[in-house]
C-alpha positions in Angstrom: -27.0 11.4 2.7 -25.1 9.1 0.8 -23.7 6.0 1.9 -20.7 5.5 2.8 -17.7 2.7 1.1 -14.5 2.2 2.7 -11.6 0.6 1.4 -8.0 0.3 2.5 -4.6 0.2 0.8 -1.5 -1.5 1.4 1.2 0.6 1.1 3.6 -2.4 0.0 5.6 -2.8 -3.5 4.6 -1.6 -6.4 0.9 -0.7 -7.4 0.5 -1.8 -11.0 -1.9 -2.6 -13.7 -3.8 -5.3 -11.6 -4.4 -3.4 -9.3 -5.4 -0.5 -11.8 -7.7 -2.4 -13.7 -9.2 -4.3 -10.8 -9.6 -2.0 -8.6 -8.4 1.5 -8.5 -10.7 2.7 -12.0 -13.4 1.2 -9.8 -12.7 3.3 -6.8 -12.4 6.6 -9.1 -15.9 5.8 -9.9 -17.0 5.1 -6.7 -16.2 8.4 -5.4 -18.6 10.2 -7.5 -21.7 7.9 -6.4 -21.0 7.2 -2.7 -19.2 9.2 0.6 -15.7 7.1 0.4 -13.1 6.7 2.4 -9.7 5.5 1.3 -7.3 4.4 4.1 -3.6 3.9 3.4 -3.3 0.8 5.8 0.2 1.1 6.8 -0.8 -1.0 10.4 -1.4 -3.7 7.8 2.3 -3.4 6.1 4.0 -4.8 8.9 2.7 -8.2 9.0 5.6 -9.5 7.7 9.4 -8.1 7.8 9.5 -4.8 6.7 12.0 -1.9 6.7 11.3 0.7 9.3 12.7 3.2 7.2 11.3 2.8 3.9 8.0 2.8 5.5 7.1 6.6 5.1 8.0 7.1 1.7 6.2 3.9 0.9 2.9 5.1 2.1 3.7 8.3 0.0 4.2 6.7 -2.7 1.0 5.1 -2.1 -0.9 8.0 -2.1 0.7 9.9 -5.1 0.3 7.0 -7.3 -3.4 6.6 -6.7 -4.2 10.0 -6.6 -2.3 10.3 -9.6 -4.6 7.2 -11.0 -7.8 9.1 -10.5 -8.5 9.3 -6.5 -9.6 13.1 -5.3 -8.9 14.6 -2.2 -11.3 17.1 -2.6 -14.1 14.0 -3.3 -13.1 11.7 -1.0 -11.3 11.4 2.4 -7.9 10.0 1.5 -6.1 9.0 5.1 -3.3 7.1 6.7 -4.6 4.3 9.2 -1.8 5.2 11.6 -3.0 8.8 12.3 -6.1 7.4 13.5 -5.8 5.4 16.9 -9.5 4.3 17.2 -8.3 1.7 14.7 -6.4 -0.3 17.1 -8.5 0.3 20.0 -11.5 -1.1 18.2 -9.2 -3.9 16.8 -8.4 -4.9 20.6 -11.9 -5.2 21.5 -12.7 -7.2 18.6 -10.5 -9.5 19.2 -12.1 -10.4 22.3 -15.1 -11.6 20.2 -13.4 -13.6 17.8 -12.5 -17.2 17.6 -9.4 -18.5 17.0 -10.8 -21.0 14.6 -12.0 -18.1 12.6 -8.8 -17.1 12.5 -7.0 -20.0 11.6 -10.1 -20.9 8.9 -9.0 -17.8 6.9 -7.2 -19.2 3.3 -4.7 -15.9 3.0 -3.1 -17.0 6.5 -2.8 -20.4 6.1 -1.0 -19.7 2.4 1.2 -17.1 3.9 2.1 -19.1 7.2 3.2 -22.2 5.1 6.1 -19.5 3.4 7.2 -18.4 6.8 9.1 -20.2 9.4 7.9 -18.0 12.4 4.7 -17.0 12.1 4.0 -14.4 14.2 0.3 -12.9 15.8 -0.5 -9.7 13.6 -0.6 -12.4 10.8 -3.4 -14.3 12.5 -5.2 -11.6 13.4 -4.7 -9.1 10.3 -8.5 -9.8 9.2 -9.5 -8.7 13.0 -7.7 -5.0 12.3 -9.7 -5.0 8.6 -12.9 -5.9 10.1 -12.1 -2.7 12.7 -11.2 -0.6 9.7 -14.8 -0.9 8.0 -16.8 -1.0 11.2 -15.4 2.1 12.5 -16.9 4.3 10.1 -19.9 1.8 9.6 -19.5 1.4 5.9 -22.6 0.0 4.2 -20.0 -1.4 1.4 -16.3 -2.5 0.9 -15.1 -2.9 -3.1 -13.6 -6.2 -2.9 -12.5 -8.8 -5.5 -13.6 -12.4 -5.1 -10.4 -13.3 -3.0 -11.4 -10.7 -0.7 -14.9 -12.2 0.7 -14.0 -14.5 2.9 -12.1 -11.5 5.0 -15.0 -9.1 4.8 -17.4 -12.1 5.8 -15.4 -11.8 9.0 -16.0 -8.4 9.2 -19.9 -9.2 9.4 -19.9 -12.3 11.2 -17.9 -9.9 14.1 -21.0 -6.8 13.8 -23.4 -10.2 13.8 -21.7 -10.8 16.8 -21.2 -7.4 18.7 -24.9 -6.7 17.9 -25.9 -9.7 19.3 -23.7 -9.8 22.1 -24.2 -6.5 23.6 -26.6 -4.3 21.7 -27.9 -3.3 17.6 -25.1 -0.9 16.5 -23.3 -2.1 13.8 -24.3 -2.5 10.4 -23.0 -5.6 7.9 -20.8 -4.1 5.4 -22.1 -5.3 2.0 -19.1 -6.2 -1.0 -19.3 -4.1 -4.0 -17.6 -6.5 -6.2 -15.3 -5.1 -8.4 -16.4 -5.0 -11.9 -12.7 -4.6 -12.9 -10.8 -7.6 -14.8 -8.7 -10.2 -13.1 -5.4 -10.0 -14.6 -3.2 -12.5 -14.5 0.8 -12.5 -14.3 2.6 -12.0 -17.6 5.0 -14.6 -17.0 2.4 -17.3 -15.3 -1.2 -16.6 -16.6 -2.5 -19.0 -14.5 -1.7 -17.3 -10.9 -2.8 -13.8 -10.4 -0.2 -10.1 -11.3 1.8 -9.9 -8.1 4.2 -7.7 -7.4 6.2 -9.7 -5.3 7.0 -11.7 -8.4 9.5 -10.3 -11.2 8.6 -10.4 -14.4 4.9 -10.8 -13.2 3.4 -6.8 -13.6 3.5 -3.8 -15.0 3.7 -1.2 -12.8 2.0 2.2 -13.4 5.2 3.8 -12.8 6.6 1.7 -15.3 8.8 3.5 -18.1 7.9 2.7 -21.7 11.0 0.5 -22.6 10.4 -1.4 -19.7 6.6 -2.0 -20.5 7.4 -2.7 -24.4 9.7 -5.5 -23.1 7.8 -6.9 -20.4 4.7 -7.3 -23.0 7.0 -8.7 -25.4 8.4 -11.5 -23.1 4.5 -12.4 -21.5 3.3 -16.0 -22.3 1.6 -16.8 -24.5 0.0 -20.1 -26.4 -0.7 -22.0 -29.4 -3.6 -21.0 -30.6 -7.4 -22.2 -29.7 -7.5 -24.7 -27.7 -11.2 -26.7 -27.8 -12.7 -23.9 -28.7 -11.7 -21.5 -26.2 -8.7 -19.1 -25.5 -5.3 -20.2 -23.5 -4.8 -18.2 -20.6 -2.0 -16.3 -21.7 -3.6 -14.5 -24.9 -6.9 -14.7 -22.6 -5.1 -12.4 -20.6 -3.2 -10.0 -23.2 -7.2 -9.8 -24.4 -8.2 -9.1 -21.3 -5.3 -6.2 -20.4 -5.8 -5.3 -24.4 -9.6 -4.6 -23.1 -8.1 -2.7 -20.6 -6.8 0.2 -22.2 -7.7 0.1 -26.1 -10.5 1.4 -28.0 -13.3 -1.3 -28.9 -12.9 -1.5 -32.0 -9.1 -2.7 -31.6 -10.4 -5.0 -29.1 -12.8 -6.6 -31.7 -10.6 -6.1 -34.8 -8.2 -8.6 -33.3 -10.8 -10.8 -31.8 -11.7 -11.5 -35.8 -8.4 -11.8 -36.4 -7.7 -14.8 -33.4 -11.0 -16.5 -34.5 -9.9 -16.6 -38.0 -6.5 -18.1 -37.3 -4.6 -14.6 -38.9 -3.6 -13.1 -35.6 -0.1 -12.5 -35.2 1.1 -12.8 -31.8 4.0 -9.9 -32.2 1.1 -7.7 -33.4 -1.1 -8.2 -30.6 1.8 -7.8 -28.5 2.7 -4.4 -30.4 -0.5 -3.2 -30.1 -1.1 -3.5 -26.3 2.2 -2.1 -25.6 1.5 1.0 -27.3 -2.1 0.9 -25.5 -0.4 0.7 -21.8 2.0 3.1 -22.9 -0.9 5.9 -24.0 -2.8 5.0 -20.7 -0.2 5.3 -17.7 2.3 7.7 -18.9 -0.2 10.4 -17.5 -0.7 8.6 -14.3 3.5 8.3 -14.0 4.1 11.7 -15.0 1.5 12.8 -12.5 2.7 10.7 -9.6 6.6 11.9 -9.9 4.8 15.6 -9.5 3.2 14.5 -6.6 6.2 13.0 -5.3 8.3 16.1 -5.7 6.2 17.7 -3.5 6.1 15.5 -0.3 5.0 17.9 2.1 1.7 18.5 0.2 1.3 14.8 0.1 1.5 14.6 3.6 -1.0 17.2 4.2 -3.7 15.6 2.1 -3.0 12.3 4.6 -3.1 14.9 7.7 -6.3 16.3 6.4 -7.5 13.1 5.7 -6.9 11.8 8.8 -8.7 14.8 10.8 -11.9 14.3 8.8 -11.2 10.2 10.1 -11.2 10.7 13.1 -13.9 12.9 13.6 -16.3 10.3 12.0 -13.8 7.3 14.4 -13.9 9.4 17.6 -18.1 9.2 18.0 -17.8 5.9 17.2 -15.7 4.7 19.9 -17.1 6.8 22.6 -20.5 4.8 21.4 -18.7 1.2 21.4 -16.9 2.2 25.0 -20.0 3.5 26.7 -22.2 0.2 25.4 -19.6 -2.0 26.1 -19.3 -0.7 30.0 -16.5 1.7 29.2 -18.2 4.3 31.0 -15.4 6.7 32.6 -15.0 9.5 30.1 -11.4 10.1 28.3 -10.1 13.8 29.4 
C-alpha cells in the first residue's frame, strides 16, 4: 500500500505563481507516487476577520484553480476540512496535551499577533487544528517549505506526546520538503510573494496585460554585485527557471555573466514564459468555475472518502483515550 501525504490549503486570496512553483507542481507530482490527500482548510480561513459570505465561493475557487493547476480527483482525495467533523474533535483533545508555551513559541503567531490589536484564541492554537489535520489520517509525510517546520514539528512533538502519554498509535509525520523555488515578491525581492501585498504576485488567474505589466514594473538591480546576483534578477532567474525552456535559462545566464543582458529583454522574455504557462491553468479554472455544482461534488466526494479513513480513527483515539460509550 502506498503511503500516505497530506497537505492542506488555505482557501484565502489569490493562489499565484509562488504558490505554483513552490508548491502545487510538487503536489501534482506527488499524487502519482504516494496515496494523497488534499484538504481545502477552510476551519483555518477564519483566523483572522473574514467575510462569512465570500467564504464558499472562496473555497471553490480554491479548488478549481488547483485542480486546474494539475491536482486529480480521480488520483487523489481532494476535500473540504469542514465536511469532516473528526477534525475538530481531534483538535479539542489535542489541545489538552499541548502547552501553551508551545504555542506562544510558534514564529507565525507571534508575527501575526504584533499586526493585530485583539488577538483572539484560533490564532494561538491554529498549529493545534494542523497538527489534527495530519494525525487524523496518520500521514507518514506533509510537503512543506522551510517556513513550515516549525508547525509540523508540533505536529510530532503532539503524536510524541499522545504515544507516550496514553498508548503507541500515532506515527510522526515526516516533511517532504518542497523541491519547488522560493520566489520572492516582485516589488520587494527580499520578503517572500504574498498575496496580501499588491504589486507583490502574479496570480494564476492573472490576465496577460496584467502579467506583462507586473513583470515589467518588478525590481530589479545594478548588475553583479561581489560576484553574485541581486535579489531582484535572482529572482526573475529564478521565476524565468520556472517556466522557460533550459536553454533560455542558460542563454541569458551567458548574457548576465558577460555584462550584455538587457534588463527589458529578460523582462520580455519571462513575461511571454508566464503567459505560455498559466493561460491553460486560467482558462481551465474559469471552466471549472462555471460549473459550481460539479465543483462541489468533487469536495462532497472528497469528503466521504475523508471521513471514512477519519471516522476509524477517532473511534480508536476515543476508545484509548477512555471514551468508551459508543456514538449511536
Amino acid at each position: 500500500m502506498s503511503k500516505r501525504v497530506f497537505s492542506g490549503i488555505q482557501p484565502t486570496g489569490s493562489i499565484h505563481v509562488g504558490n505554483y512553483l513552490g508548491a502545487i507542481r510538487n503536489w501534482v507530482q506527488l499524487q502519482d507516487e504516494y496515496e494523497c490527500l488534499f484538504c481545502m482548510v477552510d476551519y483555518h480561513a477564519i483566523t483572522v476577520n473574514y467575510d462569512p459570505d465570500g467564504l464558499e465561493q472562496r473555497v471553490l475557487d480554491a479548488t478549481a484553480t488547483n485542480i486546474a493547476a494539475g491536482l486529480d480527483p480521480d488520483k487523489a482525495i481532494i476535500f473540504l476540512q469542514s465536511l469532516v467533523p473528526e477534525h475538530t474533535e481531534l483538535t479539542w483533545l489535542l489541545t489538552c496535551i499541548t502547552s501553551i508555551g508551545a504555542l506562544e513559541r510558534m514564529t507565525q503567531f507571534k508575527d501575526k499577533a504584533a499586526r493585530q490589536q485583539q488577538i483572539f484564541a484560533g490564532l494561538m492554537n491554529y498549529p493545534i487544528l494542523m497538527a489534527a489535520d495530519i494525525l487524523l489520517y496518520k500521514a507518514e509525510f506533509v510537503p512543506v517549505g522551510d517556513d513550515q517546520l516549525q508547525h509540523l514539528e508540533l505536529a510530532r512533538e503532539l503524536a510524541r506526546r499522545f504515544n507516550g502519554t496514553f498508548e503507541d498509535y500515532f506515527p510522526e509525520p515526516k516533511p517532504l520538503l518542497t523541491s519547488g523555488a522560493r520566489i520572492m515578491g516582485l516589488n520587494d525581492p527580499t520578503a517572500k510573494m504574498s498575496k496580501s501585498i499588491e504589486g507583490s504576485y502574479i496570480a494564476l488567474a492573472e490576465e496577460d496585460d496584467s502579467i506583462r505589466q507586473k513583470i515589467r514594473r518588478a525590481v530589479t538591480d545594478p548588475g553583479p554585485q561581489g560576484g553574485e546576483m541581486g535579489p531582484g534578477v535572482r529572482n526573475l532567474f529564478t521565476l524565468l527557471e520556472g517556466f522557460a525552456d533550459e536553454s533560455i535559462v542558460e542563454q541569458f545566464r551567458r548574457d548576465y555573466a558577460d555584462q550584455k543582458l538587457r534588463y527589458s529583454d529578460l523582462k520580455s522574455v519571462l513575461a511571454d514564459a508566464i503567459v505560455e504557462g498559466l493561460t491553460p491553468i486560467r482558462e481551465k479554472r474559469a471552466e471549472l468555475l462555471a460549473k459550481p455544482e460539479d465543483l462541489k461534488e468533487i469536495l462532497y466526494d472528497g469528503s466521504k472518502k475523508a471521513r471514512k479513513i477519519a471516522k476509524v480513527t477517532m473511534e480508536e483515539v476515543r476508545d484509548i483515550m477512555g471514551f468508551r460509550l459508543p456514538i449511536k
